[in-house]
Residue frames as qw, qx, qy, qz and C-alpha x, y, z in Angstrom:
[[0.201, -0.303, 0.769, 0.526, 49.11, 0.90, -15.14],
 [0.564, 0.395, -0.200, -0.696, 47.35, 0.86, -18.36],
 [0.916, -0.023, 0.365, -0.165, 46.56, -2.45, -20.19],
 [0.346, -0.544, 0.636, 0.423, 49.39, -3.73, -22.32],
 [0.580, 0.398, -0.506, -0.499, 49.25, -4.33, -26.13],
 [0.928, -0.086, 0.340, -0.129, 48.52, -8.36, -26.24],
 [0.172, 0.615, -0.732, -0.235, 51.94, -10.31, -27.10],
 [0.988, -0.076, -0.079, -0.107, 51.61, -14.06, -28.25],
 [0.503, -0.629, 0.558, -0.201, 53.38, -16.42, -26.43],
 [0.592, 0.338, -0.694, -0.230, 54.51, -19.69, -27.26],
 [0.041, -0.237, 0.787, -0.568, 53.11, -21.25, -24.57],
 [0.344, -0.253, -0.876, -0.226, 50.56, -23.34, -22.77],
 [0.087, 0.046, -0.693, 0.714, 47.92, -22.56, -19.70],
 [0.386, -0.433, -0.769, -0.269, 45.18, -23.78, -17.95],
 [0.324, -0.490, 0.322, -0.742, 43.29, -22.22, -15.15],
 [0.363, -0.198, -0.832, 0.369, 43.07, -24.23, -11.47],
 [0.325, -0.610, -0.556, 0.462, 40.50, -22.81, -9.55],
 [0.020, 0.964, 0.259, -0.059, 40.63, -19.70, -11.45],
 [0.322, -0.809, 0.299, 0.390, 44.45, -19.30, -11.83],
 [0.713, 0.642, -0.229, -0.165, 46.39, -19.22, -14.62],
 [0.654, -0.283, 0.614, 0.340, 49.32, -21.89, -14.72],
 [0.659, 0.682, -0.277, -0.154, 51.17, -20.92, -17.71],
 [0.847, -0.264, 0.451, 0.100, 53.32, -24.14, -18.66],
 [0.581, 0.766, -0.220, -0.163, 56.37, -23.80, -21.11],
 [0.593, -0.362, 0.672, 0.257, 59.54, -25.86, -22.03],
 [0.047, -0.238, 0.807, 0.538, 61.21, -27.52, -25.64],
 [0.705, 0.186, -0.435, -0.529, 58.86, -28.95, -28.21],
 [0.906, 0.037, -0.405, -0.115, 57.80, -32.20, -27.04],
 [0.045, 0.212, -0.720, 0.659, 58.71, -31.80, -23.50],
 [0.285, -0.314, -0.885, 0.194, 54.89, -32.50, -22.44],
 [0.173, 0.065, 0.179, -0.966, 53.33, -29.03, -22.23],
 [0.589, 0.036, -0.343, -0.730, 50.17, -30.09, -23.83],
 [0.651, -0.141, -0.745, -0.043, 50.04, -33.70, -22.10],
 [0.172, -0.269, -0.492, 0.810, 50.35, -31.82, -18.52],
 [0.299, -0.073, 0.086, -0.948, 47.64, -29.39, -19.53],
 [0.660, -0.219, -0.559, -0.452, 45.37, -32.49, -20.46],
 [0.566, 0.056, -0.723, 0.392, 46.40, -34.13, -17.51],
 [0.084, -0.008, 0.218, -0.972, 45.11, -30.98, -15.24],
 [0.476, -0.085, -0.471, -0.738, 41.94, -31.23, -17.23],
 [0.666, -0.270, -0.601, -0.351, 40.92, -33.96, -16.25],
 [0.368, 0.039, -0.553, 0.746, 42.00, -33.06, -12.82],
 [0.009, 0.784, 0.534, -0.317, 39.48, -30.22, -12.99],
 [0.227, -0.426, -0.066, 0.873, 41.13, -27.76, -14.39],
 [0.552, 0.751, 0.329, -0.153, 39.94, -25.52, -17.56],
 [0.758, 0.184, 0.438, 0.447, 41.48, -24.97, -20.56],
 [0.083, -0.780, -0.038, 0.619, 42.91, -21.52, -21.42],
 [0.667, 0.655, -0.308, -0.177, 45.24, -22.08, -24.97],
 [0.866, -0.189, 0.417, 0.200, 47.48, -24.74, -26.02],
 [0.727, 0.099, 0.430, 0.526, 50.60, -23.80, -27.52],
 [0.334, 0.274, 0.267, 0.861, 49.68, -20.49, -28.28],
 [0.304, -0.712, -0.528, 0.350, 48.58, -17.41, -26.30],
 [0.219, 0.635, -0.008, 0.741, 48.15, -13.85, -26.03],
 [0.510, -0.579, -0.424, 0.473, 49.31, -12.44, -22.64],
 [0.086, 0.652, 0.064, 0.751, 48.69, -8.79, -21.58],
 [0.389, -0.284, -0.509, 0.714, 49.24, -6.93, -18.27],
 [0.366, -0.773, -0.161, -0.493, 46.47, -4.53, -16.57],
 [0.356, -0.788, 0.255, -0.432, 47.52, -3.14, -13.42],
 [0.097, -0.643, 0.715, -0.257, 50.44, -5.02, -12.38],
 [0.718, 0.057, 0.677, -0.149, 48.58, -8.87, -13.24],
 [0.139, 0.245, -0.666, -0.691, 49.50, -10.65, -16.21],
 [0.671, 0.201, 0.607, -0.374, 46.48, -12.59, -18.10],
 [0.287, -0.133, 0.888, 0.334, 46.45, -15.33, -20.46],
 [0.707, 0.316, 0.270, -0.572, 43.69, -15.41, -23.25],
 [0.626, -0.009, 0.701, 0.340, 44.05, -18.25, -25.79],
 [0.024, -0.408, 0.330, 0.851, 45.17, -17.13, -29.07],
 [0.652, 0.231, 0.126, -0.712, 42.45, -16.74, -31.86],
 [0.462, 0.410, -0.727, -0.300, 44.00, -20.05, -34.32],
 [0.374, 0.097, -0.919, 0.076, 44.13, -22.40, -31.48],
 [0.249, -0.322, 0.375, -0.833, 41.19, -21.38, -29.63],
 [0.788, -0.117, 0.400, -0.453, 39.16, -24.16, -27.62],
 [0.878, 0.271, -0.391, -0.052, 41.72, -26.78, -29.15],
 [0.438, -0.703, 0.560, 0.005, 44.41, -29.07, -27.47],
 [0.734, 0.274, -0.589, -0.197, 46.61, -31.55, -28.87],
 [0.785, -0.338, 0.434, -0.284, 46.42, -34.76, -27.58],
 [0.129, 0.505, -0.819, -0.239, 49.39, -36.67, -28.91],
 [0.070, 0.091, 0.953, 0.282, 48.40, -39.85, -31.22],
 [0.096, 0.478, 0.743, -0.459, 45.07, -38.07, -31.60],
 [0.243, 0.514, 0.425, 0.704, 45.23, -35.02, -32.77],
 [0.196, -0.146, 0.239, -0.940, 43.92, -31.47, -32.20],
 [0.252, -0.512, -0.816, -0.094, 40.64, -32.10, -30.10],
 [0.191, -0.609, -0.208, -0.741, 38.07, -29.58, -29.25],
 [0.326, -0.332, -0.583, 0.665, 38.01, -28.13, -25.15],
 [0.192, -0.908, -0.365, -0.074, 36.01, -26.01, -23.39],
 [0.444, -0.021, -0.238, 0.864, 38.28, -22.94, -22.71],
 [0.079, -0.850, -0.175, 0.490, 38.23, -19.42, -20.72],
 [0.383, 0.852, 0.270, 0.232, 38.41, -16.47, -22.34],
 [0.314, 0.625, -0.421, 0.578, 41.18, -15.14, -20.33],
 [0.773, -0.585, -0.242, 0.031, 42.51, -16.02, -16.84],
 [0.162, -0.892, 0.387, -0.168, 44.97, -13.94, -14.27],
 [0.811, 0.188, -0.506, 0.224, 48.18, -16.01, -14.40],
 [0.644, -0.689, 0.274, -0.191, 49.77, -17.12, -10.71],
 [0.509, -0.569, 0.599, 0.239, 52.82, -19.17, -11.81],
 [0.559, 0.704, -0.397, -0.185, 54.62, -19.76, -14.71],
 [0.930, -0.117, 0.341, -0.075, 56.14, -23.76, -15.33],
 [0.301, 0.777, -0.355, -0.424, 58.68, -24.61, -16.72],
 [0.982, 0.003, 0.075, -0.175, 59.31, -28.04, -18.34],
 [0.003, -0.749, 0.661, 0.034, 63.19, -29.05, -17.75],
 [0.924, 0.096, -0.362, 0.084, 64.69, -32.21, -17.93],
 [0.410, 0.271, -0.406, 0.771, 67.51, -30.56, -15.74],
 [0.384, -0.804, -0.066, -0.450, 64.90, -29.43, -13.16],
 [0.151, 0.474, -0.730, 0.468, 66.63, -29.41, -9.87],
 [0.472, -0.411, -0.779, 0.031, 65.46, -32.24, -7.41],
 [0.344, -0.671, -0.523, 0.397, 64.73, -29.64, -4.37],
 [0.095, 0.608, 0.169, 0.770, 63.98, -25.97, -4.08],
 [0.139, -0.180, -0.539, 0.811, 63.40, -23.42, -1.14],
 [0.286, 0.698, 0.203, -0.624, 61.84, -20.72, -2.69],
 [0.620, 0.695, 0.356, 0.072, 60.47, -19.82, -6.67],
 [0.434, 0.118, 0.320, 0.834, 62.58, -18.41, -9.27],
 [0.269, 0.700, 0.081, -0.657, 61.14, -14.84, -10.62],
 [0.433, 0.181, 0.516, 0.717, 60.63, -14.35, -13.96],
 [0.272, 0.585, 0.164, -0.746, 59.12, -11.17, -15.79],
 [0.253, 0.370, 0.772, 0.450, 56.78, -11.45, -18.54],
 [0.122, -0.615, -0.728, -0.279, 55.62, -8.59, -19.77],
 [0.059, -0.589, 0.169, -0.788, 56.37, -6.17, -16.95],
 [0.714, -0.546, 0.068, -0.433, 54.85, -8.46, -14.54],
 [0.027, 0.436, -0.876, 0.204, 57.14, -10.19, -11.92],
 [0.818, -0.276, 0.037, -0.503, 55.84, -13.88, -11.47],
 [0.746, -0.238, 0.621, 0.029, 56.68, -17.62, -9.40],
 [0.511, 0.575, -0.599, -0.223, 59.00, -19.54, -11.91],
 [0.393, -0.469, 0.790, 0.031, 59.62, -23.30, -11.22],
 [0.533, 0.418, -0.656, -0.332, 61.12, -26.12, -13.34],
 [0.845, -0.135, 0.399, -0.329, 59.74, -29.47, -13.37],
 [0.005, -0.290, 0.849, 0.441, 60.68, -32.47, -15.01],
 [0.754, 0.154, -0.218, -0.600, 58.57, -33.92, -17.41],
 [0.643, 0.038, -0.755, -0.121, 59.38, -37.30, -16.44],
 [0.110, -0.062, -0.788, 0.603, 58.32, -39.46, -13.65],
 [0.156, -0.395, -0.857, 0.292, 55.41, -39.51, -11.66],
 [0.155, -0.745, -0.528, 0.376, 52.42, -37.59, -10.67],
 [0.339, 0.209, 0.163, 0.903, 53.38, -34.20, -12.58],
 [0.266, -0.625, -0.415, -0.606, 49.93, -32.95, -13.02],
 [0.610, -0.663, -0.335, 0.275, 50.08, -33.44, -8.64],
 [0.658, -0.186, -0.170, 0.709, 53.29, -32.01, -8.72],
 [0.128, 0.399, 0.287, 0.862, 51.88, -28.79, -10.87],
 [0.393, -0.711, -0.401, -0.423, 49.15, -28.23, -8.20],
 [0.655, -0.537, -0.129, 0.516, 51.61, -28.47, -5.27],
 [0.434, 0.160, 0.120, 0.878, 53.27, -25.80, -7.09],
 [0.264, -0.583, -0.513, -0.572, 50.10, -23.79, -7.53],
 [0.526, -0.768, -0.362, -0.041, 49.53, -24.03, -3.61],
 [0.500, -0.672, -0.234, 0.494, 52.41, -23.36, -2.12],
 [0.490, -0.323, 0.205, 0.784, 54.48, -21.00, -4.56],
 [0.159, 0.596, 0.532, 0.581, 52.24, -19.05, -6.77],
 [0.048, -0.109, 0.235, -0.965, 51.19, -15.61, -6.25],
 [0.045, 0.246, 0.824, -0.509, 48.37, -15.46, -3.75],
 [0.159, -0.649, -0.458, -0.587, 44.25, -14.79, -5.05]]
């Protein structure tokens, strides 16, 4: 499969270890306070709020779009300058719910793109998220 035309995204994602965790949900659900949250976790900063995601050979990958590139907002702050990648292979795709369901077996699917990938909704409220997003990451993402 050939490389796909880059589509922007309205969306957030940071790379863990080299994976992309793309993180979406409503305005002012917490997409950008989770990604900081990561950060300082370890993670790295991909785009915030706006992305351009394209598929090469059956992997999507996230590069951060040129407007918002090596920024994040950081609510009561403002846009502040981040180190970011240049483009990272995405492994699971968040989704901020307020309705998330309290237990799960197994990931949703979704397809972006052409590429099937792990789907689960979190709630943005409550504890530990930024844990909860890496537990996600280990057990239900698509394996490196």
């Amino acid at each position: 499969m050939s490389v796909g035309a880059p589509m922007a995204r309205q969306s957030t994602c940071v790379a863990v270890g080299g994976r992309g965790v793309l993180i979406e949900g409503a305005p002012g659900t917490g997409k950008s306070t989770l990604a900081l949250a990561l950060i300082d976790r370890g993670a790295v900063l991909v785009g915030d709020d706006s992305l351009l995601l394209s598929s090469k050979e059956g992997t999507l990958f996230a590069s951060p779009h040129p407007r918002t590139l090596g920024i994040l907002e950081v609510r009561n702050l403002g846009l502040l300058p981040f180190p970011c990648l240049e483009r990272a292979p995405v492994a699971l795709v968040l989704m901020l719910d307020p309705a998330a369901p309290r237990f799960v077996e197994a990931a949703e699917r979704v397809e972006i793109a052409g590429v099937a990938l792990p789907f689960l909704r979190l709630c943005p409220h409550g504890e530990a998220l930024a844990l909860k997003a890496e537990l996600a990451l280990r057990h239900y993402a698509i394996p490196d």
